[in-house]
BAVEX-350752 format. One record per residue (C-alpha): residue number from 1; residue in one letter; x, z negated, y. Coordinates in nm, 3 decimals. Layout:
N
+-----+---+---------+---------+---------+
|   k | r |      c1 |      c3 |      c2 |
+-----+---+---------+---------+---------+
| NUM | a |       X |       Z |       Y |
...
+-----+---+---------+---------+---------+
***
This chain:
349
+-----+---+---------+---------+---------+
|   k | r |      c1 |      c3 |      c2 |
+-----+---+---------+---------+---------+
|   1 | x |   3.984 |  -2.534 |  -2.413 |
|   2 | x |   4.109 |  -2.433 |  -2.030 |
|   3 | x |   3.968 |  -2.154 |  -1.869 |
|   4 | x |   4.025 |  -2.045 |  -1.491 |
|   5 | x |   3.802 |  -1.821 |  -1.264 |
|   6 | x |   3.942 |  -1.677 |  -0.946 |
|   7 | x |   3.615 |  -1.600 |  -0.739 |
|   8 | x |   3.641 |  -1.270 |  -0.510 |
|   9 | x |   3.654 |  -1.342 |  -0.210 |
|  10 | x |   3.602 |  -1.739 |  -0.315 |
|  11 | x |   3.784 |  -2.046 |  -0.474 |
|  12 | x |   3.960 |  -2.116 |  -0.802 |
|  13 | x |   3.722 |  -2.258 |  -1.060 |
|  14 | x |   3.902 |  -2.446 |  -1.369 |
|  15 | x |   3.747 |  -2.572 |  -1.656 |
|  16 | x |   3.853 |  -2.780 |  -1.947 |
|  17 | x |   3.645 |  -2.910 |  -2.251 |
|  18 | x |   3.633 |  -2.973 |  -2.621 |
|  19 | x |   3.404 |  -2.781 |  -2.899 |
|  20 | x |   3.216 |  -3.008 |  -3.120 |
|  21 | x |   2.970 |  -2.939 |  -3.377 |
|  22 | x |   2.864 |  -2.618 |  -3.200 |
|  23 | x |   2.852 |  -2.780 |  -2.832 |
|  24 | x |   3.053 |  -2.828 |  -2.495 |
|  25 | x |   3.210 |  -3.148 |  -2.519 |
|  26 | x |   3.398 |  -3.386 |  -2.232 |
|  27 | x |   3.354 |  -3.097 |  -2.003 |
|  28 | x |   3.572 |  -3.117 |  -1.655 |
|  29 | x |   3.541 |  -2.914 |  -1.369 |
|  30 | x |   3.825 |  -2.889 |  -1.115 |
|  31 | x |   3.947 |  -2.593 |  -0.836 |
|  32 | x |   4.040 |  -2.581 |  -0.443 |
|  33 | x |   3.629 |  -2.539 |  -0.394 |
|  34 | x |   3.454 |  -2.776 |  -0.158 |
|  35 | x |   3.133 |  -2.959 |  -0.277 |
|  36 | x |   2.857 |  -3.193 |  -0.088 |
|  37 | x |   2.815 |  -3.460 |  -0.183 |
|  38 | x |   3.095 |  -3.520 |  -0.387 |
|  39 | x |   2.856 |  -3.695 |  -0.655 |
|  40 | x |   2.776 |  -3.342 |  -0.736 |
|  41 | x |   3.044 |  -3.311 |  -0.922 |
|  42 | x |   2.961 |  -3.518 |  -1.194 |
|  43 | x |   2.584 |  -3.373 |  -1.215 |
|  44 | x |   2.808 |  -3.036 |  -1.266 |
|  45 | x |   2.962 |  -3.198 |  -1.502 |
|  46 | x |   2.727 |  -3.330 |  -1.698 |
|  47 | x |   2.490 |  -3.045 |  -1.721 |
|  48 | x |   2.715 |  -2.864 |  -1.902 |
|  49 | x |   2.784 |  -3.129 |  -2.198 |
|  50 | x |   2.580 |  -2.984 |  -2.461 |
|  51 | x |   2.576 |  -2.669 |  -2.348 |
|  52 | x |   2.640 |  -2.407 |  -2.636 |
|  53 | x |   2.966 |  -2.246 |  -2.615 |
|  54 | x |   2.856 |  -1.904 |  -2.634 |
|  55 | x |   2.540 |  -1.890 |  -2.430 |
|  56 | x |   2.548 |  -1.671 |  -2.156 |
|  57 | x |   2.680 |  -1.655 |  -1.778 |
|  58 | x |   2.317 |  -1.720 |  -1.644 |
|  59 | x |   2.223 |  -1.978 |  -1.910 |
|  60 | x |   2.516 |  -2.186 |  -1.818 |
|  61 | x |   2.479 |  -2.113 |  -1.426 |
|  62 | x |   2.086 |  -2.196 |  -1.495 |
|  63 | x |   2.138 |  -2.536 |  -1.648 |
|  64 | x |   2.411 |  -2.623 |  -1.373 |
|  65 | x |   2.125 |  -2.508 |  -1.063 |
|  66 | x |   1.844 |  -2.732 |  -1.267 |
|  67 | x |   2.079 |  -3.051 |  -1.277 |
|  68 | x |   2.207 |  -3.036 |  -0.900 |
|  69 | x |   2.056 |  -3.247 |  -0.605 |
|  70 | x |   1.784 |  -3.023 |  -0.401 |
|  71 | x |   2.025 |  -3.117 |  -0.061 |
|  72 | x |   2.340 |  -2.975 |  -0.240 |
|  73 | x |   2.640 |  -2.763 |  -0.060 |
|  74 | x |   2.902 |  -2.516 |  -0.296 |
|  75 | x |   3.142 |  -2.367 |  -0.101 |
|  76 | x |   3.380 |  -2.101 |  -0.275 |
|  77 | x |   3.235 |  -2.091 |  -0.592 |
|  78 | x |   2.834 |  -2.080 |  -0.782 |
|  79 | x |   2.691 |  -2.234 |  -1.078 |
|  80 | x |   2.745 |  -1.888 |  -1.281 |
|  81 | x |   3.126 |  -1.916 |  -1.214 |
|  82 | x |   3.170 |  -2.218 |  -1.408 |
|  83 | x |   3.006 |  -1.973 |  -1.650 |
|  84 | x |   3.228 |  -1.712 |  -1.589 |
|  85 | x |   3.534 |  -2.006 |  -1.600 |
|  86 | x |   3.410 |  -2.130 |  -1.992 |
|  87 | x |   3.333 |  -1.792 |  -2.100 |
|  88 | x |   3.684 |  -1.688 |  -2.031 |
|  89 | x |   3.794 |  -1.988 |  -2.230 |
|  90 | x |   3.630 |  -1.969 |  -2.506 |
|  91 | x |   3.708 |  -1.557 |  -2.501 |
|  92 | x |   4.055 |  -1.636 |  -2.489 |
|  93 | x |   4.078 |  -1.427 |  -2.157 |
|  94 | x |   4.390 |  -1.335 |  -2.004 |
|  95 | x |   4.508 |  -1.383 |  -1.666 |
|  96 | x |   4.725 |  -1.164 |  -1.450 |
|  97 | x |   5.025 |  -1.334 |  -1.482 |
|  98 | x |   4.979 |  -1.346 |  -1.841 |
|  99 | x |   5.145 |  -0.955 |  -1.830 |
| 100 | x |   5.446 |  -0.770 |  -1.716 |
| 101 | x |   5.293 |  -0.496 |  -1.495 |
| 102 | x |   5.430 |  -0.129 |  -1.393 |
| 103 | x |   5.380 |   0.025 |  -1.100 |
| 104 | x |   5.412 |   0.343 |  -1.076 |
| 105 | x |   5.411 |   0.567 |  -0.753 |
| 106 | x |   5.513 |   0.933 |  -0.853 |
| 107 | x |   5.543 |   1.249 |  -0.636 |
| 108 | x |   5.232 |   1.445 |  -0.600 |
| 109 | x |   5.067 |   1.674 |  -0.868 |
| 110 | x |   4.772 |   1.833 |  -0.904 |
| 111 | x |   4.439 |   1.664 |  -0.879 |
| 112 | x |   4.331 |   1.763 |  -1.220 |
| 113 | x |   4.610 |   1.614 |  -1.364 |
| 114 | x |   4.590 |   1.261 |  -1.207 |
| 115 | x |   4.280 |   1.253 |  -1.388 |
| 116 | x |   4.395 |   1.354 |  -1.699 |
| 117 | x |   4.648 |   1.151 |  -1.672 |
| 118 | x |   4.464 |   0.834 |  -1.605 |
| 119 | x |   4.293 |   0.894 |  -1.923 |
| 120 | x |   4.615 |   0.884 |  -2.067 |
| 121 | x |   4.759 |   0.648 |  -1.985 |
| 122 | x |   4.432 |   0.352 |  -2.025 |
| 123 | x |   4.457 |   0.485 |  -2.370 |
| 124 | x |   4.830 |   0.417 |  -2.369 |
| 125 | x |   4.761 |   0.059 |  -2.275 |
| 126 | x |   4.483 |   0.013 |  -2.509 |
| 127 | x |   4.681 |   0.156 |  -2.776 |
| 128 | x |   4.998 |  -0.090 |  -2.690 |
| 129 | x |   5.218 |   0.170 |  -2.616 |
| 130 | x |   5.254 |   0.072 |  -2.230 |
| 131 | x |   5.202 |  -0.295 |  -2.058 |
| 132 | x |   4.935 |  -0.309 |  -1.803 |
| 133 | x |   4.964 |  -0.061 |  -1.462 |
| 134 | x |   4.912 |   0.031 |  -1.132 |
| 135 | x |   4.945 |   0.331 |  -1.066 |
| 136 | x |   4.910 |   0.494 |  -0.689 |
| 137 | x |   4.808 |   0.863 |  -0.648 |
| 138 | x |   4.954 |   1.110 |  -0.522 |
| 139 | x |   4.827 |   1.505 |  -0.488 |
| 140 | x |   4.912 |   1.828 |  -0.401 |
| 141 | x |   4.549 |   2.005 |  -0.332 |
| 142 | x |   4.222 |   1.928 |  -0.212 |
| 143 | x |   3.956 |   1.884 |  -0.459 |
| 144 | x |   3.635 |   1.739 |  -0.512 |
| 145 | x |   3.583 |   1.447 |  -0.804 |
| 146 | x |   3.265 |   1.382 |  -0.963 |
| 147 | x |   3.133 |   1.130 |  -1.122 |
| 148 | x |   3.112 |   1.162 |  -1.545 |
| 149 | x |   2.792 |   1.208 |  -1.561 |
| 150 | x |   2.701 |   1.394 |  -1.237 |
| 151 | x |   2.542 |   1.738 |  -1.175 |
| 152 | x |   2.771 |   1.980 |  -1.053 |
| 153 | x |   2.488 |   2.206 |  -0.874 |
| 154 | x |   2.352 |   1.889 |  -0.713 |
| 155 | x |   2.632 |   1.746 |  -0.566 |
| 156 | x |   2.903 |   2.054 |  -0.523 |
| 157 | x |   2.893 |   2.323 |  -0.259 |
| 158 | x |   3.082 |   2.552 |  -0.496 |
| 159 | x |   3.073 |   2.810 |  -0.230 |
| 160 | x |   3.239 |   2.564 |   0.042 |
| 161 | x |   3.476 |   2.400 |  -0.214 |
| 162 | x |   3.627 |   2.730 |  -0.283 |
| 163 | x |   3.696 |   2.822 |   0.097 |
| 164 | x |   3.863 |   2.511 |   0.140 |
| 165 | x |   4.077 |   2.551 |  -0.176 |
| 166 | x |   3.928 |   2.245 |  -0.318 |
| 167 | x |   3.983 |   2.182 |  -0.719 |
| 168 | x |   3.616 |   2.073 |  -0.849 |
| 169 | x |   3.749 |   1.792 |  -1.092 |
| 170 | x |   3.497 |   1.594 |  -1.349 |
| 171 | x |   3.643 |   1.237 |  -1.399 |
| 172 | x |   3.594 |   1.039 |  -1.679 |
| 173 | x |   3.474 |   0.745 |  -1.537 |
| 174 | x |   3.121 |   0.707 |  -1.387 |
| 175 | x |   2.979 |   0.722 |  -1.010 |
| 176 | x |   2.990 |   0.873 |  -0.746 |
| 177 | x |   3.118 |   1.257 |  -0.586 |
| 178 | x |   3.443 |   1.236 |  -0.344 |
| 179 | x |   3.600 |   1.495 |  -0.097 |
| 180 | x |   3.952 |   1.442 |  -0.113 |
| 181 | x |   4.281 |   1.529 |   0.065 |
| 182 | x |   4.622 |   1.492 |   0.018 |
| 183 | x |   4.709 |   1.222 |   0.239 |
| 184 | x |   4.334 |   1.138 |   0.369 |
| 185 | x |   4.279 |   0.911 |   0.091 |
| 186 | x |   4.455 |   0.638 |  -0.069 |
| 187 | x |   4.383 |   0.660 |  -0.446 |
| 188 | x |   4.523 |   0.379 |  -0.681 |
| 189 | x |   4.407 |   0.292 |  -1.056 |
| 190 | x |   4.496 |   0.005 |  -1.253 |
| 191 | x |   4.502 |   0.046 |  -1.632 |
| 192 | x |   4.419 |  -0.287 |  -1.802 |
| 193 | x |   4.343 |  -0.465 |  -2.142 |
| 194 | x |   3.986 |  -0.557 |  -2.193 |
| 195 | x |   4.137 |  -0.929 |  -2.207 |
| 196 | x |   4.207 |  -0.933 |  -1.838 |
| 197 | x |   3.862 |  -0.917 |  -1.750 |
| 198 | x |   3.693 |  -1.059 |  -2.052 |
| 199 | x |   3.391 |  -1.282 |  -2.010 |
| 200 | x |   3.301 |  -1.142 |  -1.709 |
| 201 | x |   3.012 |  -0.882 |  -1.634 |
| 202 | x |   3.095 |  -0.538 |  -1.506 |
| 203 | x |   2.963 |  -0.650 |  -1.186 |
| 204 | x |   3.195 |  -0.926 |  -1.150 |
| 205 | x |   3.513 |  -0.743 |  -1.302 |
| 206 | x |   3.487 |  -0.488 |  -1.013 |
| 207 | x |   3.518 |  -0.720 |  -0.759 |
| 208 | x |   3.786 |  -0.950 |  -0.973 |
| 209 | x |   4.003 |  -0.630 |  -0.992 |
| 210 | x |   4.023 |  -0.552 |  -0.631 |
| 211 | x |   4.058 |  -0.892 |  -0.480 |
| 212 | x |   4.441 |  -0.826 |  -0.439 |
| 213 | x |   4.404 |  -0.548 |  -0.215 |
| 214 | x |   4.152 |  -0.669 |   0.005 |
| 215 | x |   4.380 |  -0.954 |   0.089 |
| 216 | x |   4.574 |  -0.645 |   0.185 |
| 217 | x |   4.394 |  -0.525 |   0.416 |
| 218 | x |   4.322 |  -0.818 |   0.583 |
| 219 | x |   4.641 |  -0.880 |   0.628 |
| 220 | x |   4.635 |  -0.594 |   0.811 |
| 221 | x |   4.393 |  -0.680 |   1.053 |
| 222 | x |   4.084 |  -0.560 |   0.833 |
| 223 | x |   3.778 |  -0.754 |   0.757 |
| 224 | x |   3.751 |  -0.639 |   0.431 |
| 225 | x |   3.514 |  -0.720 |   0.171 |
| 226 | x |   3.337 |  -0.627 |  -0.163 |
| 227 | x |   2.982 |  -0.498 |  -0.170 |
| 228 | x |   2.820 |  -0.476 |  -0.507 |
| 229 | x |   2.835 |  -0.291 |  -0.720 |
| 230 | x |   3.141 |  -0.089 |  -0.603 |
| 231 | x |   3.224 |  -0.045 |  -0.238 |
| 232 | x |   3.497 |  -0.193 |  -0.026 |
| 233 | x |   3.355 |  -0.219 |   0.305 |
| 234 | x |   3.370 |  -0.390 |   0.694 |
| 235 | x |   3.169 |  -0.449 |   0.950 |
| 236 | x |   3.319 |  -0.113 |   1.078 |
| 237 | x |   3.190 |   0.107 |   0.749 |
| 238 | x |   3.270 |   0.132 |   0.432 |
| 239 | x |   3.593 |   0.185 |   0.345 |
| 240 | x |   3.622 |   0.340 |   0.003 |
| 241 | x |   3.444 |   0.312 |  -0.361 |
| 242 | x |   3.562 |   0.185 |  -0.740 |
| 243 | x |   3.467 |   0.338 |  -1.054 |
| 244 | x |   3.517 |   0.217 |  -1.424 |
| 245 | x |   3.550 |   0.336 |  -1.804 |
| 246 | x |   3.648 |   0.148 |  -2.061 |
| 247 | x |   3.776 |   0.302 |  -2.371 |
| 248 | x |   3.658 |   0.208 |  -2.773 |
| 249 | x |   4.031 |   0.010 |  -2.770 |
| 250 | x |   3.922 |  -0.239 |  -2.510 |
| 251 | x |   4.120 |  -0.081 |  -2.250 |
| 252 | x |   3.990 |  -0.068 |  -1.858 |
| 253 | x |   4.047 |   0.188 |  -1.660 |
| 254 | x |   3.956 |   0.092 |  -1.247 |
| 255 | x |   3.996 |   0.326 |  -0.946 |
| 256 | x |   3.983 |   0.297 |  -0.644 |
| 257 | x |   3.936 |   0.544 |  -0.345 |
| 258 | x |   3.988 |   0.446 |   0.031 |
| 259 | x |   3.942 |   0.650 |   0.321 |
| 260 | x |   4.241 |   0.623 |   0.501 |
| 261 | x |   4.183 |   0.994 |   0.776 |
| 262 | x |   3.869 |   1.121 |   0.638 |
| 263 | x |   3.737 |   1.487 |   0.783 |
| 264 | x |   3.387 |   1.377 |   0.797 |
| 265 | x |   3.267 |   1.716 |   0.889 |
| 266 | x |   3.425 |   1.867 |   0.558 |
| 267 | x |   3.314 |   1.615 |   0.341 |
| 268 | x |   2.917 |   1.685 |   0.454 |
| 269 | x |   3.006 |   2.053 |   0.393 |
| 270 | x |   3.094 |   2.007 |   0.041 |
| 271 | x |   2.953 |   1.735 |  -0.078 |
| 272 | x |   2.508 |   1.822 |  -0.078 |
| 273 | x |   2.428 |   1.479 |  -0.157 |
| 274 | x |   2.672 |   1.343 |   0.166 |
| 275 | x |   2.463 |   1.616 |   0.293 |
| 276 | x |   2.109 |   1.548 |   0.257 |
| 277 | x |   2.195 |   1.150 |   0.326 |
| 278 | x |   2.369 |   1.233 |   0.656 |
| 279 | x |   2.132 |   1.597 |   0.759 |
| 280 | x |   1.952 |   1.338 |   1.036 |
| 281 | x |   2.197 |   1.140 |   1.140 |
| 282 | x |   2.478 |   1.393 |   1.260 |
| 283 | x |   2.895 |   1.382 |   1.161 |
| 284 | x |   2.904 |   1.029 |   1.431 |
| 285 | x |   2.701 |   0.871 |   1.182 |
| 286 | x |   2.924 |   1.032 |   0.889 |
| 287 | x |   3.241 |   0.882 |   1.031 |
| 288 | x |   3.060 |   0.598 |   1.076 |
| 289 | x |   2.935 |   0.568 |   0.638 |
| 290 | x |   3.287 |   0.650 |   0.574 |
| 291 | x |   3.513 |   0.443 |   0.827 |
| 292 | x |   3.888 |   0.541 |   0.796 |
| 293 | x |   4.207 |   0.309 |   0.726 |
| 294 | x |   4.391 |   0.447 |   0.984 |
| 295 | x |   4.137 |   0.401 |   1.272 |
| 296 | x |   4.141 |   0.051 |   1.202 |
| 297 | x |   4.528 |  -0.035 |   1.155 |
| 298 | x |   4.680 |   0.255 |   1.372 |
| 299 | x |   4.912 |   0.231 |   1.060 |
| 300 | x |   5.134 |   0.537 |   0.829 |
| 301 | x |   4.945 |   0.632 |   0.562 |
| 302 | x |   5.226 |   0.487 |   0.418 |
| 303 | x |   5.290 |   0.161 |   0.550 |
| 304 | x |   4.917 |   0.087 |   0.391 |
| 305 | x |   5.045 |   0.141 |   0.073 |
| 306 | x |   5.365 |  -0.046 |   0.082 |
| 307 | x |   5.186 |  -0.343 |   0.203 |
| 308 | x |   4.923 |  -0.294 |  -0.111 |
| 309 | x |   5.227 |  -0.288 |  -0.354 |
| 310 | x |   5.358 |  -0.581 |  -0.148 |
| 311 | x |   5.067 |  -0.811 |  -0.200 |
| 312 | x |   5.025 |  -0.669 |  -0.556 |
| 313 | x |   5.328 |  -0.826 |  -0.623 |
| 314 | x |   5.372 |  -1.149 |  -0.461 |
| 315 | x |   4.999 |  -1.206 |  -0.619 |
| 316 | x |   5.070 |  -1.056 |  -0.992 |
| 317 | x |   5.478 |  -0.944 |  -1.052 |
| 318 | x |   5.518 |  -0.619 |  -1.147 |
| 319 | x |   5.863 |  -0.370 |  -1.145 |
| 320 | x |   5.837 |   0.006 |  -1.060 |
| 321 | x |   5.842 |   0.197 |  -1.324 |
| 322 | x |   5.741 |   0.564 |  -1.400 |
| 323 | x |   5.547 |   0.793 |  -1.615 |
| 324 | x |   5.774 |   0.837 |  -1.956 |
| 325 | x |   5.829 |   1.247 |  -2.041 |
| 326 | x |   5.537 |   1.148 |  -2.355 |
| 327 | x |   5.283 |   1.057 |  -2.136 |
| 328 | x |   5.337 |   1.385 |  -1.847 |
| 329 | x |   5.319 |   1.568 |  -2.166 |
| 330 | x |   4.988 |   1.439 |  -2.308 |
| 331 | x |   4.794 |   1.467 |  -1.966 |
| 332 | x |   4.894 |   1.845 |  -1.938 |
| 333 | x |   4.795 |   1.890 |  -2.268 |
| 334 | x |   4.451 |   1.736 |  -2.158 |
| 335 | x |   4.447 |   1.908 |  -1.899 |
| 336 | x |   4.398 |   2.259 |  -2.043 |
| 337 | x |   4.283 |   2.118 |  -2.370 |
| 338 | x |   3.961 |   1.900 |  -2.137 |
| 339 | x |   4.000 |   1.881 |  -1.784 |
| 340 | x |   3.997 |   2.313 |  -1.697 |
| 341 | x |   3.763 |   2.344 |  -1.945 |
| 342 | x |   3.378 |   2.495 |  -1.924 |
| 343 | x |   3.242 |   2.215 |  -2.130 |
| 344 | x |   3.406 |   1.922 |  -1.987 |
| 345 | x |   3.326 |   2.047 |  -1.601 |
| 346 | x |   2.953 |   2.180 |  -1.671 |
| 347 | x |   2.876 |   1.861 |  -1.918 |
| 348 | x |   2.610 |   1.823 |  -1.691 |
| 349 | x |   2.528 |   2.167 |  -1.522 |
+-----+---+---------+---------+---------+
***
């Protein structure tokens, strides 16, 4: 078996073995990571021969800790992503590569139906009716997106929302409330097959899903990096928040929100949790929580995202491509059927 873990932010971890009789067998390690003393390798190595196959991340990553030296150095990679490297192999994970990605940049709509559609099209990929996609957002309105299983009344200034012609939109994925703006924001999702990212834990999937566009940004000039669970951040502020769902198919859905001119003041207004967390601390201290794209590269808006597709691609492939007539028709059908609905919005009052 071969398996191969690209660690956020870290090294390349390979892996190849043999299954015997319900163990690990002539287990390698390999990758670009650095290791002292080299000896370590082998004590690596060997802790995983006999290993079972399907124990977990940590039991793996615990049996590699309990074997090394006390006076040991990894650089680029830990003991639980060799674990994460043999689950994938013996998962039969996919890589990146492995797929012929879309990506899709279309003119802008309405907020509820970018979330709609996102629904639509994860279960498009999940269903096999479209390859895996990234798709960048683009909107028409202001609105406000919550979280699937937020309160409304707790985190929406209904009253403020409304005098800034803001949309209140209930996503289907989980986390937390956003203030957005056409062109404030950069919004992109990628719509995945369970097989890209299996093996992994959520916590390590988030970070494995948005590696390409922090190298992005710091080509760009950004020191950029992931802070579990879900927040892209720099020494500067944070920069902008994922969120997942994954469907009964297998199929991922991962978004991603970055503040690229963010009205700080507005946000507080609207949002009452941004509220309460900032009430002390004045709109400084807002900009500060939420630091924007465009303070830090001087950059278009649009030269952020061309840069994103451009790394996107030299990293994965991908051709543009478009939303097909089927799919525009089955989000606006959501739309009124889900999205504008009573039910759907107030889920959670």
């Amino acid at each position: 078996m071969h398996g191969e873990y690209k660690v956020p932010g870290g090294k390349l971890v390979v892996v190849d073995f043999e299954v015997a009789d319900g163990a690990i067998r002539d287990f390698r390690l390999s990758g670009d990571f650095f290791l002292e003393p080299d000896d370590a390798l082998g004590c690596i190595d060997d802790a995983v021969n006999g290993l079972d196959p399907n124990g977990t991340i940590d039991e793996i990553g615990g049996a590699i800790r309990k074997a090394l030296p006390s006076e040991v150095h990894l650089l680029g990679f830990t003991p639980e992503s060799v674990g994460v490297a043999i689950r994938r192999a013996v998962t039969g994970a996919a890589h990146w590569r492995d797929y012929d990605w879309q990506i899709l940049h279309e003119p802008p709509v309405s907020p509820v139906l970018n979330a709609a559609l996102d629904e639509v099209l994860t279960a498009a990929v999940g269903e096999g009716l479209r390859g895996p996609t990234l798709r960048i957002w683009e909107w028409n309105a202001p609105a406000v997106f919550i979280g699937s299983f937020q309160s409304v009344k707790n985190e929406v200034d209904e009253a403020q929302a409304e005098a800034r012609g803001a949309q209140i939109v209930r996503r289907i994925s989980g986390g937390g409330a956003m203030y957005m703006e056409p062109e404030a924001c950069i919004t992109y999702a990628l719509y995945v097959p369970g097989e890209l990212v299996r093996g992994m834990s959520f916590a390590d999937s988030y970070a494995y899903l948005d590696e390409w566009v922090l190298e992005a940004l710091q080509s760009l000039g950004i020191d950029a990096h992931y802070k579990p669970l879900n927040d892209i951040t720099s020494p500067h502020g944070k920069i902008g928040g994922a969120a997942q769902k994954r469907l009964g198919s297998g199929a991922v859905l991962h978004h991603v929100t970055m503040a690229y001119d963010m009205d700080a003041e507005a946000m507080t207004q609207v949002l009452r949790i941004g509220r309460e967390k900032l009430s002390d601390k004045g709109t400084a201290s807002a900009q500060k929580r939420v630091d924007p794209l465009r303070s830090q590269t001087g950059l278009e808006r649009a030269e952020i995202i061309e840069r994103m597709v451009e790394v996107f691609k030299r990293r994965h492939g991908g051709t543009e491509g478009e939303v097909t007539e089927g799919e525009w028709d089955a989000a606006e059908r959501l739309v009124a059927q889900k999205f504008t609905t009573e039910a759907w919005l107030r889920r959670v009052p």
